[in-house]
C-alpha positions as CSV (number, residue, x, y, z in Angstrom):
1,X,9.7,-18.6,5.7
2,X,12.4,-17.4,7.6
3,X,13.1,-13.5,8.4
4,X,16.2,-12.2,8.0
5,X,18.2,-8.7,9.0
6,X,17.8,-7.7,5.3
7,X,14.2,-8.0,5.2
8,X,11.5,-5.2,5.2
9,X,7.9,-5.1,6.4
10,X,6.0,-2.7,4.6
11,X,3.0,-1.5,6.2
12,X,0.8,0.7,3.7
13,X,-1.9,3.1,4.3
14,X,-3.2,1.7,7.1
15,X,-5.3,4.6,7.8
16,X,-9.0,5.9,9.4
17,X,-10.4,6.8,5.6
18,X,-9.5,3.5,5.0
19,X,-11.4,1.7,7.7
20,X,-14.6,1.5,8.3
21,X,-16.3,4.7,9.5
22,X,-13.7,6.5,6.9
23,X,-14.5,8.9,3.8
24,X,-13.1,5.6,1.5
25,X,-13.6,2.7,3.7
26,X,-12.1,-0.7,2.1
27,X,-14.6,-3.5,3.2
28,X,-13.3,-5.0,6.8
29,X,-9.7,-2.7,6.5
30,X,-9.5,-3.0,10.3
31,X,-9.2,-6.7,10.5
32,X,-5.6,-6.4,8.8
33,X,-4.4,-4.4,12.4
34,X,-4.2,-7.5,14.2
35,X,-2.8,-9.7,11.8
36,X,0.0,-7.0,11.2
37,X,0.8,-6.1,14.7
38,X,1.1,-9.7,15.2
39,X,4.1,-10.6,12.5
40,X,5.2,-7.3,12.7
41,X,7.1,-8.5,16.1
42,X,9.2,-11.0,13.5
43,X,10.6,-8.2,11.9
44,X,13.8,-6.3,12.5
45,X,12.6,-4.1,10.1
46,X,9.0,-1.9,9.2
47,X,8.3,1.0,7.2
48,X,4.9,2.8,7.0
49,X,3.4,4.5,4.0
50,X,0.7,7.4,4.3
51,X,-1.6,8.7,1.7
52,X,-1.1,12.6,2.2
53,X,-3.6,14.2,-0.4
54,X,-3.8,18.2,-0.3
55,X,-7.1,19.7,-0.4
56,X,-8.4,18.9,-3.6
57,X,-6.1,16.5,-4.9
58,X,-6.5,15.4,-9.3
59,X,-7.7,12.0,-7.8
60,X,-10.4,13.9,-6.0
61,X,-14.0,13.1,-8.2
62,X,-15.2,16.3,-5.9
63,X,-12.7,18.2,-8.3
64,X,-14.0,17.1,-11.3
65,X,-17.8,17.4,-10.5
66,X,-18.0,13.5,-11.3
67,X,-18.8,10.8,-9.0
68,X,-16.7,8.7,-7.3
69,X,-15.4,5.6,-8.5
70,X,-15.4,7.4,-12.3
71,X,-12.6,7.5,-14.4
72,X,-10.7,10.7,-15.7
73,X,-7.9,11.4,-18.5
74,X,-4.9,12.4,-17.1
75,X,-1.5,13.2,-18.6
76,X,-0.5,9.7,-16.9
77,X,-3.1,7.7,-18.0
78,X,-6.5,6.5,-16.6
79,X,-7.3,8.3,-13.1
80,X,-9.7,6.5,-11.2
81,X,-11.7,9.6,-9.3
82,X,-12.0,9.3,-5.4
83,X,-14.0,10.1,-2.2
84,X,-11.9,13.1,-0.6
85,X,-10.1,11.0,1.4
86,X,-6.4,11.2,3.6
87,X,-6.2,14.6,3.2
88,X,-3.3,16.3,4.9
89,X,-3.7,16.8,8.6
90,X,-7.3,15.2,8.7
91,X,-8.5,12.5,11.6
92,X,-8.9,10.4,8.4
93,X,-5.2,11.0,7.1
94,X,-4.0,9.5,10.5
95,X,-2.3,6.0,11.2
96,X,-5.3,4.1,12.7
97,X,-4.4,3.7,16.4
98,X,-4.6,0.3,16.6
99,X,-1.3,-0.1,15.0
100,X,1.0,-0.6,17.6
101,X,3.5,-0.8,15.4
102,X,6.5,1.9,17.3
103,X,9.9,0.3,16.1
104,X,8.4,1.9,12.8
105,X,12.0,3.3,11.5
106,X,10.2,5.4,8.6
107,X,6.8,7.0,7.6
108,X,6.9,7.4,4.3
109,X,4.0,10.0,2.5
110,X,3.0,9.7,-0.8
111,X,0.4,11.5,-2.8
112,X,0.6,14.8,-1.8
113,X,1.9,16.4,-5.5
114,X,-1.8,18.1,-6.2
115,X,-1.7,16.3,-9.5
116,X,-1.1,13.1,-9.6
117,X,-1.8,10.0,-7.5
118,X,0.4,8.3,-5.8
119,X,-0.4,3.7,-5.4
120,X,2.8,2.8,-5.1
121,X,5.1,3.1,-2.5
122,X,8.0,3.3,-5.0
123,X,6.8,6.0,-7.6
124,X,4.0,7.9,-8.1
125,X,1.2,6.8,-11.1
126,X,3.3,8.5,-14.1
127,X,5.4,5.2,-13.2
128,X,8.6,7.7,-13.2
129,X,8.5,9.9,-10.8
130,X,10.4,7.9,-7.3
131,X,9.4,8.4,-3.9
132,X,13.1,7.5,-2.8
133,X,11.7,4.3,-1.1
134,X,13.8,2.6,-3.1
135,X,16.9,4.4,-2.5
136,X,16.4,4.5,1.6
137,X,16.4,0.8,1.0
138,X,19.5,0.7,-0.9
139,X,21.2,2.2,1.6
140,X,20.3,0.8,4.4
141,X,20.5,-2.9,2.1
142,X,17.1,-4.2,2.9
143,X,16.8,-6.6,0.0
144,X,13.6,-8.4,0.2
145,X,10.3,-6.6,0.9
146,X,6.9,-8.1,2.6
147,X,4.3,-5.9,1.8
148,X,1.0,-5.6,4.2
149,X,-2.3,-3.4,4.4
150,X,-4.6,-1.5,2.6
151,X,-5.9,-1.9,-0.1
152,X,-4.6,-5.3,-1.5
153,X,-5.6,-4.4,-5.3
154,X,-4.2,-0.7,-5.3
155,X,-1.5,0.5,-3.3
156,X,-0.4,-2.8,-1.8
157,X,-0.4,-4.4,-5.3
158,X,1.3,-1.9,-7.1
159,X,4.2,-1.6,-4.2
160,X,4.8,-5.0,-4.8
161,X,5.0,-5.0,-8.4
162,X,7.5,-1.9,-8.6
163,X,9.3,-3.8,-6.0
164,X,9.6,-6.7,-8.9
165,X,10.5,-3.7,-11.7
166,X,13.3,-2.2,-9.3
167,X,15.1,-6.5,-8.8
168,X,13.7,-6.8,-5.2
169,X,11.7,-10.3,-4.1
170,X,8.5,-8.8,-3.3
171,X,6.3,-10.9,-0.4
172,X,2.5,-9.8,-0.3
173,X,1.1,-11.0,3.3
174,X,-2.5,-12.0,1.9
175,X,-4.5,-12.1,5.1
176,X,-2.6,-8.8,6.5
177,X,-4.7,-7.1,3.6
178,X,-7.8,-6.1,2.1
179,X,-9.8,-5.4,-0.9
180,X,-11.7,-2.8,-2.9
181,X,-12.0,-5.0,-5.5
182,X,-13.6,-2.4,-7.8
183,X,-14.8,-3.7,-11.2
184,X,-12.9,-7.2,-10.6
185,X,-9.4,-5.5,-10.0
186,X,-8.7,-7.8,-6.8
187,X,-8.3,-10.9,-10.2
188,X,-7.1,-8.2,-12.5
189,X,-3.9,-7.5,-9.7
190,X,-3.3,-11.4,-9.1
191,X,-2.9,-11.7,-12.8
192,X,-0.2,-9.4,-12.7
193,X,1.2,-11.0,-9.9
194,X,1.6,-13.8,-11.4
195,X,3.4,-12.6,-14.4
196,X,5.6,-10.3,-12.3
197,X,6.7,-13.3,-9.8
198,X,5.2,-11.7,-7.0
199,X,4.8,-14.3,-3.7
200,X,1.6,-14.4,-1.7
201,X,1.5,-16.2,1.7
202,X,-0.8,-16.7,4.7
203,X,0.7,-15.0,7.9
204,X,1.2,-18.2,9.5
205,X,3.5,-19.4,6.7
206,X,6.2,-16.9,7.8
207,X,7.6,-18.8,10.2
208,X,7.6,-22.2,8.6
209,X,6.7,-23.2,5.3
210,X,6.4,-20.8,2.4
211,X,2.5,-21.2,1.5
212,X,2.0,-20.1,-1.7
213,X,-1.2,-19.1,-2.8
């Protein structure tokens, strides 16, 4: 798969609560880092996202007195409650450093309205409310997004499929990803994908063949 000057690589939440060691830890979330720094080099293009939670964020389960991993009510729908995790201006909230990943021409936060969450790159969980992602890539006509990071079944997935709901050819870079996989969502995502015409490829396909998974 060839990379043009109109395509994006979008590097989400690739961050120390998100590693291992971190306050939610997706299982082996450092072994993207290579895999990313690696194809990052093909790209003209790459935009980081950053989960930015205030202290005690409506995600939070500590805010609700319920344990994590529970669901919640909330004026958006279903709220899946959280570990304290990426909260603003935390070790854990930080890039991980093994990113090396400097021709980064924007960090985008998300997550940081006290009440609501934030998966998605494009808008927050209320499926309404934009981010301006899309708009910054308007501008600067990026037209095609590859998505890579953390976690494959939450924020990566759902960046991809807004990309799909806003026109743009979304690319999901499996092996630059990981997991939660909480109650089978990992299948419950590629389902999705599926319907929404969202591509997934092996790293090594992007510079030959398109390997569709």
């Amino acid at each position: 798969m060839e990379i043009g000057s109109n395509d994006v690589l979008i590097v989400i939440d690739v961050q120390n609560d998100f590693c291992p060691g971190g306050a939610l830890a997706v299982p082996d979330g450092d072994q993207v880092i290579p895999v990313i720094n690696e194809i990052a080099s093909g790209f003209e293009h790459v935009i980081l996202t950053q989960d930015w939670h205030p202290p005690g964020h409506h995600s939070f389960a500590s805010v609700h007195e319920r344990s994590p991993f529970e669901s919640v009510d909330a004026s958006y729908g279903p709220q899946t409650l959280w570990p304290d995790h990426c909260v603003q201006g935390t070790e854990g909230a930080k890039i991980h450093a093994g990113l090396s990943l400097t021709k980064a021409e924007l960090i985008l936060r998300k997550g940081f309205r006290p009440g609501i969450d934030s998966y998605s790159a494009f808008f927050e969980n209320d499926r309404m409310t934009a981010t301006g992602l899309a708009g910054y890539l308007r501008e600067r006509g990026l037209t095609r997004v590859f998505l890579a990071g953390l976690a494959y079944d939450y924020c990566v997935g759902f960046s991809a499929l807004d990309a799909r709901r806003l026109g743009l050819p979304a690319v999901i870079v499996k092996d630059a990803c990981r997991a939660i996989d909480l109650n089978g969502s990992a299948a419950q995502m590629e389902a999705e994908f599926s319907k929404s015409g969202v591509i997934l490829v092996e790293s090594n396909s992007i510079y030959g063949e398109v390997a569709v998974l």
